[in-house]
ZARO-803193 format. One record per residue (C-alpha): residue number from 1; residue in one letter; chain; x, y, z. Coordinates in nm, 4 decimals. Each point is the difference from the previous one (the first is absolute). Layout:
BEGIN
+-----+------+------+----------+----------+----------+
: pos : code : unit :        u :        v :        w :
+-----+------+------+----------+----------+----------+
: NUM :    A :    A :        X :        Y :        Z :
...
+-----+------+------+----------+----------+----------+
***
This chain:
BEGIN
+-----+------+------+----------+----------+----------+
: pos : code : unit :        u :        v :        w :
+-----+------+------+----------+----------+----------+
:   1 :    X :    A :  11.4430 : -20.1235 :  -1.7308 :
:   2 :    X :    A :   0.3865 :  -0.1238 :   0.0418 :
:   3 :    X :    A :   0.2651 :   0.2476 :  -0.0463 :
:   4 :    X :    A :   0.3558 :  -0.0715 :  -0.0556 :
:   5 :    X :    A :   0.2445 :   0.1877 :   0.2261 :
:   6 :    X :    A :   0.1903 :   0.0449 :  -0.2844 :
:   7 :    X :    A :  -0.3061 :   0.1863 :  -0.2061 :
:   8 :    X :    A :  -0.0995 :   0.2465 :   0.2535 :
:   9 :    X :    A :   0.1647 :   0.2003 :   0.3196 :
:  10 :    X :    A :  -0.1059 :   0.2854 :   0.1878 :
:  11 :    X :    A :   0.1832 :   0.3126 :   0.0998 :
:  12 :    X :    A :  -0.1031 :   0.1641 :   0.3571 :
:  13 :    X :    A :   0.1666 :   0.3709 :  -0.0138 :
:  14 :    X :    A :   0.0530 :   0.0558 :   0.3947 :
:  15 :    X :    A :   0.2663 :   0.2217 :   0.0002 :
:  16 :    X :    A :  -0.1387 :   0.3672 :   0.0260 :
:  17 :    X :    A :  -0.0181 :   0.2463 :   0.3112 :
:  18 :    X :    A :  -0.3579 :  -0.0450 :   0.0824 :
:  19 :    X :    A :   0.0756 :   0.3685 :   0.0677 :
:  20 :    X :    A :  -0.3757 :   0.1108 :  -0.0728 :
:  21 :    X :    A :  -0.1722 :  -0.2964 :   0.2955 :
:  22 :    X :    A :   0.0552 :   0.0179 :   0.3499 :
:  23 :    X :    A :   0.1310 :  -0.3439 :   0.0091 :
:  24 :    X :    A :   0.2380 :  -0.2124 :  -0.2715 :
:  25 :    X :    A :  -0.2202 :  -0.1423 :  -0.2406 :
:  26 :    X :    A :   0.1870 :  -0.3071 :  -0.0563 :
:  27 :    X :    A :  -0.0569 :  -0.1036 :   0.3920 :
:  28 :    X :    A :  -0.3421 :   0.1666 :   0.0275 :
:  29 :    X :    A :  -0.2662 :  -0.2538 :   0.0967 :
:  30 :    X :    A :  -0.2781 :  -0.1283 :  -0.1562 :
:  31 :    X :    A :  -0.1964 :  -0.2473 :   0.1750 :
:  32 :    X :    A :   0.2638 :  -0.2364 :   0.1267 :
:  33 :    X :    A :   0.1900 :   0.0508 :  -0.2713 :
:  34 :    X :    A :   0.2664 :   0.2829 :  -0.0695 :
:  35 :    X :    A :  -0.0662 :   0.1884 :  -0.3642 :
:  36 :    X :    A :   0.2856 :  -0.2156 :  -0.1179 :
:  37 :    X :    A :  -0.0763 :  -0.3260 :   0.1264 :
:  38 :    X :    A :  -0.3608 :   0.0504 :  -0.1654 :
:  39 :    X :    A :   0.2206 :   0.0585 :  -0.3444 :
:  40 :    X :    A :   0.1979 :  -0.2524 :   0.0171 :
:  41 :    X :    A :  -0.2783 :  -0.2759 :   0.1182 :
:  42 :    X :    A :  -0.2023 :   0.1969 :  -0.3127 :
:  43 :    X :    A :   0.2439 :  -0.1935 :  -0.2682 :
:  44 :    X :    A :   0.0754 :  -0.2669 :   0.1767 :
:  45 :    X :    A :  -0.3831 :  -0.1182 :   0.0856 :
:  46 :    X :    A :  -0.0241 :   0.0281 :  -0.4081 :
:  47 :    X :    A :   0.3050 :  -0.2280 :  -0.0691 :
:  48 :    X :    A :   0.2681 :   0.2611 :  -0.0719 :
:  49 :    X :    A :   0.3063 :  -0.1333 :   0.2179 :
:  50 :    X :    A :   0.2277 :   0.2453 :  -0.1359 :
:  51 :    X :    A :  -0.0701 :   0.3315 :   0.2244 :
:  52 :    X :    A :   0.2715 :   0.2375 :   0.0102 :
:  53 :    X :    A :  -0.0059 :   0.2684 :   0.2293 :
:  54 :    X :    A :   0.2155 :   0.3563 :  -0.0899 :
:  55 :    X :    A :   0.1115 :   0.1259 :   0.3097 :
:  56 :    X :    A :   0.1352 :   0.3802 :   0.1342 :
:  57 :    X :    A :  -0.0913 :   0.1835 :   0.2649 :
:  58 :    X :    A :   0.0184 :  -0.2007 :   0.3637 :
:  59 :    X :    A :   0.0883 :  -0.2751 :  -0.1883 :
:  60 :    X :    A :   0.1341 :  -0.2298 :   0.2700 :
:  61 :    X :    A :  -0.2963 :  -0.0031 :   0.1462 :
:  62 :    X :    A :  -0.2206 :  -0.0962 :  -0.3120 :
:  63 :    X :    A :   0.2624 :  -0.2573 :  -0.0704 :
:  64 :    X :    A :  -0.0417 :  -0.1663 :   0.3446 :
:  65 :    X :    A :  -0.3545 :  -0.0500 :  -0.0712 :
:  66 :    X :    A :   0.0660 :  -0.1576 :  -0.3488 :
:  67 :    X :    A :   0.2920 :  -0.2311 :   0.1318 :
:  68 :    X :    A :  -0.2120 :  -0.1155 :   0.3251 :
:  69 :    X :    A :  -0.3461 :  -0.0318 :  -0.1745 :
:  70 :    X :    A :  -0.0527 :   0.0453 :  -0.3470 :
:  71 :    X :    A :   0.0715 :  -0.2209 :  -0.2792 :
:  72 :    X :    A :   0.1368 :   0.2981 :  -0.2255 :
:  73 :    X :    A :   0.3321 :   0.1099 :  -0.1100 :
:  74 :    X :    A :   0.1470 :   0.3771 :   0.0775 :
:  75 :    X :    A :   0.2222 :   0.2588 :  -0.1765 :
:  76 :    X :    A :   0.1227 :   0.3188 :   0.1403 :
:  77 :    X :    A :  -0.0241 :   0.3304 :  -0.2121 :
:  78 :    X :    A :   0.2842 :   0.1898 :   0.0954 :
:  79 :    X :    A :  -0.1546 :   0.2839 :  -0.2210 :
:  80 :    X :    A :  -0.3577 :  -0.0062 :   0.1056 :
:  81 :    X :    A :   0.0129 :   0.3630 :   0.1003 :
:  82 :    X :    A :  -0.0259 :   0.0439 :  -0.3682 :
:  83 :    X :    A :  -0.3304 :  -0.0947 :  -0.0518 :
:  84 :    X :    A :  -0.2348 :  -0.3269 :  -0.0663 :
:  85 :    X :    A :   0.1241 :  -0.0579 :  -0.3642 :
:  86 :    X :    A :   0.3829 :  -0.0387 :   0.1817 :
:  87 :    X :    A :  -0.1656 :  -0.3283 :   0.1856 :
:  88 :    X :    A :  -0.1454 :  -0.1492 :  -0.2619 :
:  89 :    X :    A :   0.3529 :   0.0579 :  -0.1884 :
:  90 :    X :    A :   0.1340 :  -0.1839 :   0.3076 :
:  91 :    X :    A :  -0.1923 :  -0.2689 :   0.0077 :
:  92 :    X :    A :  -0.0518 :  -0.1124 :  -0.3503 :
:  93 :    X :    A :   0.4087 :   0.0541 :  -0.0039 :
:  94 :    X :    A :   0.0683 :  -0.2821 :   0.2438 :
:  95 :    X :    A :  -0.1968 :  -0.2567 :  -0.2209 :
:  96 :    X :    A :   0.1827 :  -0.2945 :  -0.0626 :
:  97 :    X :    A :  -0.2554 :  -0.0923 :  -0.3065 :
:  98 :    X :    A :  -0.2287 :   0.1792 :  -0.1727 :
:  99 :    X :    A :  -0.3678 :  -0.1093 :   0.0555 :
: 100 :    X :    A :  -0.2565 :   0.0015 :  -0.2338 :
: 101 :    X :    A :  -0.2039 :   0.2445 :   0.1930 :
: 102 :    X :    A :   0.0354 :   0.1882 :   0.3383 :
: 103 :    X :    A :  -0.2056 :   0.1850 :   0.2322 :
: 104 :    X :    A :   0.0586 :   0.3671 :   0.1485 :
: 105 :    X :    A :  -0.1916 :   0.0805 :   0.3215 :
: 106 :    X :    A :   0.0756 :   0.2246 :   0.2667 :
: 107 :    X :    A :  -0.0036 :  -0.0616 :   0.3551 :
: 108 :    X :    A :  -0.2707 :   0.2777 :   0.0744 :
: 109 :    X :    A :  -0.2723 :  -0.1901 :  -0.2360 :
: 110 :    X :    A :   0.0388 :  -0.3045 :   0.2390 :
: 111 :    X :    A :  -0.4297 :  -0.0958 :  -0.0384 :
: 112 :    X :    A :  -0.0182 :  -0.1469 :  -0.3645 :
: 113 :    X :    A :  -0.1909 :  -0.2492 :  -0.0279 :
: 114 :    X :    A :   0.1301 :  -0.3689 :  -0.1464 :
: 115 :    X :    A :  -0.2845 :  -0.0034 :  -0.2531 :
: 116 :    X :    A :   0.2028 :   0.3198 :  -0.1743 :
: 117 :    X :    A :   0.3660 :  -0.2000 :  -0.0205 :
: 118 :    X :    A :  -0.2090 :  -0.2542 :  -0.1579 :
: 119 :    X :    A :  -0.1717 :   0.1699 :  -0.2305 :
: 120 :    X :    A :   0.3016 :   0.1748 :  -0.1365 :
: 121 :    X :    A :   0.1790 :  -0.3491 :  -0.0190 :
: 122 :    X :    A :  -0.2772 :  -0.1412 :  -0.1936 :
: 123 :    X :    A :   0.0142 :   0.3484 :  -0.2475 :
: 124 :    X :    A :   0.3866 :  -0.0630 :  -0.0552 :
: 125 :    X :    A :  -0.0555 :  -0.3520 :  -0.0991 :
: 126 :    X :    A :  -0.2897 :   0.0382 :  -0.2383 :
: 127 :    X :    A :   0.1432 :   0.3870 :  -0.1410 :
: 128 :    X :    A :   0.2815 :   0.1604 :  -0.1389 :
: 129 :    X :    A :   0.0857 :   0.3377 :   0.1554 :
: 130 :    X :    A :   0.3324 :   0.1441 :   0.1737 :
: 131 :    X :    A :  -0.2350 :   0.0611 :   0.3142 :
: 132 :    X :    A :  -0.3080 :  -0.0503 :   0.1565 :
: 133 :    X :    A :  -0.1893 :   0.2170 :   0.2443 :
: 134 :    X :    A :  -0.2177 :  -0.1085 :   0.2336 :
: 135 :    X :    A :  -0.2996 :   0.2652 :  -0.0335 :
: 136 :    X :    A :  -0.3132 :   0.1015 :   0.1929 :
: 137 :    X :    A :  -0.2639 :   0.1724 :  -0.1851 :
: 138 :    X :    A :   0.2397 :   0.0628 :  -0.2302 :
: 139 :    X :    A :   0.2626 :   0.1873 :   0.2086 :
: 140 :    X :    A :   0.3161 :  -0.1631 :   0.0108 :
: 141 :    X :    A :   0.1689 :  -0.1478 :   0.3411 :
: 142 :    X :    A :   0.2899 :  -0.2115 :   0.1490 :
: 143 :    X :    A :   0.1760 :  -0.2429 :  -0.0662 :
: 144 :    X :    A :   0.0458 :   0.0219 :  -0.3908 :
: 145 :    X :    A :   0.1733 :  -0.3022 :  -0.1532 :
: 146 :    X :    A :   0.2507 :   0.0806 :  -0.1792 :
: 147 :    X :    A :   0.1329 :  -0.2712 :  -0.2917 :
: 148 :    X :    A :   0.3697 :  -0.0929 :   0.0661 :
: 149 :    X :    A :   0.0957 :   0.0779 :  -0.3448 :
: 150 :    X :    A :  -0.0024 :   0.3808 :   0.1315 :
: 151 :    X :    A :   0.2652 :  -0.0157 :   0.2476 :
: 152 :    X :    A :   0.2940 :   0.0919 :  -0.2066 :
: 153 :    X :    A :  -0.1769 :   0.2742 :  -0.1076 :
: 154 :    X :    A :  -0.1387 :   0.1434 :   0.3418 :
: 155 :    X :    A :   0.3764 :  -0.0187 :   0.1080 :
: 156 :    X :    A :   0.1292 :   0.1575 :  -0.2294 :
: 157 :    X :    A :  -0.2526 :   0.2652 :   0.0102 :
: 158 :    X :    A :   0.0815 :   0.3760 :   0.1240 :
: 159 :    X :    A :  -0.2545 :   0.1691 :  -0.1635 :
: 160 :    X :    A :  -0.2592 :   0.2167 :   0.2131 :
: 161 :    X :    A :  -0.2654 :  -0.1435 :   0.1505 :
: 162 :    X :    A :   0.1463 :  -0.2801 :   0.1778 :
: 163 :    X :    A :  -0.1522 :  -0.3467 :  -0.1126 :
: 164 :    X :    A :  -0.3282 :   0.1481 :  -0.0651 :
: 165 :    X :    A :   0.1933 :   0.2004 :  -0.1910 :
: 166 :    X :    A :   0.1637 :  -0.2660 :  -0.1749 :
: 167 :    X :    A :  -0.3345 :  -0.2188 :  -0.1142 :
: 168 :    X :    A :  -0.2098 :   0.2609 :  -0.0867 :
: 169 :    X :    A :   0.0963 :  -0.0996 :  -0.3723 :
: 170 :    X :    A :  -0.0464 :  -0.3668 :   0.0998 :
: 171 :    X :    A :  -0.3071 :  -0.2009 :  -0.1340 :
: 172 :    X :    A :  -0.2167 :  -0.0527 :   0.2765 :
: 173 :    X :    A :  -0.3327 :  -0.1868 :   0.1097 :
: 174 :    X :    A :  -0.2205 :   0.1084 :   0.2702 :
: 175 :    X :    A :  -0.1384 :  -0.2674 :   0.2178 :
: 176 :    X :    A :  -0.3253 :   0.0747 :   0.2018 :
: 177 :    X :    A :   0.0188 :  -0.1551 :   0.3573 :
: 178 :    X :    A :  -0.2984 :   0.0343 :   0.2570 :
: 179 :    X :    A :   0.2728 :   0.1071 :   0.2435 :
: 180 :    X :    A :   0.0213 :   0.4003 :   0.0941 :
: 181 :    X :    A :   0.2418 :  -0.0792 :   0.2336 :
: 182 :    X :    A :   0.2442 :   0.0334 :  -0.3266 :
: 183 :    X :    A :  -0.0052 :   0.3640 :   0.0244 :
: 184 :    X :    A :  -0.0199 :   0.0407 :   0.3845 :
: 185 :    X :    A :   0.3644 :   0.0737 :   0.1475 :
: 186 :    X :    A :   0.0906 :   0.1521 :   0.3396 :
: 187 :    X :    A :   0.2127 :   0.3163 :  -0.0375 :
: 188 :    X :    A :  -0.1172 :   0.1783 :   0.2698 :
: 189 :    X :    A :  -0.1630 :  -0.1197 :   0.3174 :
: 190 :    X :    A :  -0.3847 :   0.0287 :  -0.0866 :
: 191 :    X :    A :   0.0563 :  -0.2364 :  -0.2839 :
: 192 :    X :    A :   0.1731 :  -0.2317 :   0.3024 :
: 193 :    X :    A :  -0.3350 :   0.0085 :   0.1575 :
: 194 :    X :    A :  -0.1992 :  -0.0212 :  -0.2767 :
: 195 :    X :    A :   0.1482 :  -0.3805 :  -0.0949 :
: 196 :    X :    A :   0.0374 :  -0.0477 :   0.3640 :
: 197 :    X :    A :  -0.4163 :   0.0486 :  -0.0001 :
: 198 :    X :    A :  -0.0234 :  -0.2403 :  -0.3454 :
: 199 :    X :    A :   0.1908 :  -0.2652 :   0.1322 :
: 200 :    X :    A :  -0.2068 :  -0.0003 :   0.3277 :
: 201 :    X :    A :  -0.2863 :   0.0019 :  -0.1845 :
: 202 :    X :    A :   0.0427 :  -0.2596 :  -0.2473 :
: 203 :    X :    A :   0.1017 :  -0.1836 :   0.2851 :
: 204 :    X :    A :  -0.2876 :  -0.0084 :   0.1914 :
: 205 :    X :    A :  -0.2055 :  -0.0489 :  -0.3197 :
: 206 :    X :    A :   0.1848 :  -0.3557 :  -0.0679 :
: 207 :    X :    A :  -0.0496 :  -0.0884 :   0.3645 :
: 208 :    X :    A :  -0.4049 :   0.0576 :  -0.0408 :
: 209 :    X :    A :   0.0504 :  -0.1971 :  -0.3343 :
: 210 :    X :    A :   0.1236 :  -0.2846 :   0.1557 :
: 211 :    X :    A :  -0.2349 :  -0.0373 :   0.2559 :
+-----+------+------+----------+----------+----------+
***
């Protein structure tokens, strides 16, 4: 599957407190990866070279990390004490074009797997829906793609609810993905450990695998 960098890009939302973990979730690692390296290597590994990062709280330091070794772009929230929905107003308000579809994932889902991106690609080019969710057994997860035709619309928006708030009217297809990692985030330090645990695990099952 090719995708044009003009079709698709992905939004990372890494600018909240973390104020829930014991560590900033942005920076917490996985593996040998940080939770927002693994995001950003996510879309890229799938062809998406358009990866921008919304940015907030200790900032500098995420955008150190970006500028020395990702192949992403950054914006800074100014606002992002205001919530998740101010990010994604942040970021899709920077655009410079207006793609045909666009990703939403953030930074404390950093374990989905590259079969889901696909998936949802493949359900954008053969459907017609506002967005797609990538579900497992039928309980919706991250990251929804979201058609580019809503952007005006999500900006404008002030409505309650944020933007789930704002595309709960929206036609919508649900996409079943073999991938509970979807609906596994890491608010609090237990789920930390728990994906910590995964990762090691799946791990050490592709190393048996390959021998």
């Amino acid at each position: 599957m090719i995708i044009d960098e003009e079709q698709v890009m992905a939004l990372i939302l890494a600018a909240g407190y973390s104020s829930r973990m014991d560590r900033f979730k942005p920076l917490a690692m996985l593996g040998s990866m940080t939770a927002l390296e693994r995001c950003v290597s996510l879309f890229a590994d799938c062809g998406i070279e358009d990866v921008l990062v919304v940015v907030g709280h200790r900032h500098d330091e995420i955008t150190r990390l970006i500028d020395q070794r990702l192949n992403a772009r950054h914006v800074l929230n100014s606002r992002f004490h205001e919530g998740m929905f101010s990010s994604v107003k942040a970021g899709l308000s920077s655009l410079e074009y207006t793609p045909k579809a666009f990703f939403i994932l953030p930074v404390d889902i950093p374990l989905v797997s590259r079969n889901t991106i696909h998936r949802l690609v493949d359900a954008f080019d053969s459907n017609r829906a506002d967005v797609y969710y990538p579900c497992f057994r039928g309980r919706r997860g991250h990251p929804p793609l979201i058609s580019g035709s809503l952007i005006k619309g999500i900006l404008d928006f002030s409505g309650d609810g944020g933007l789930r708030g704002y595309l709960k009217d929206k036609t919508a297809l649900n996409v079943e993905v073999p991938d509970e990692h979807i609906l596994m985030d890491m608010d609090v330090p237990a789920q930390y450990f728990d994906l910590v645990r995964r990762l090691e695990n799946s791990d050490a099952a592709s190393d048996t695998d390959g021998n």
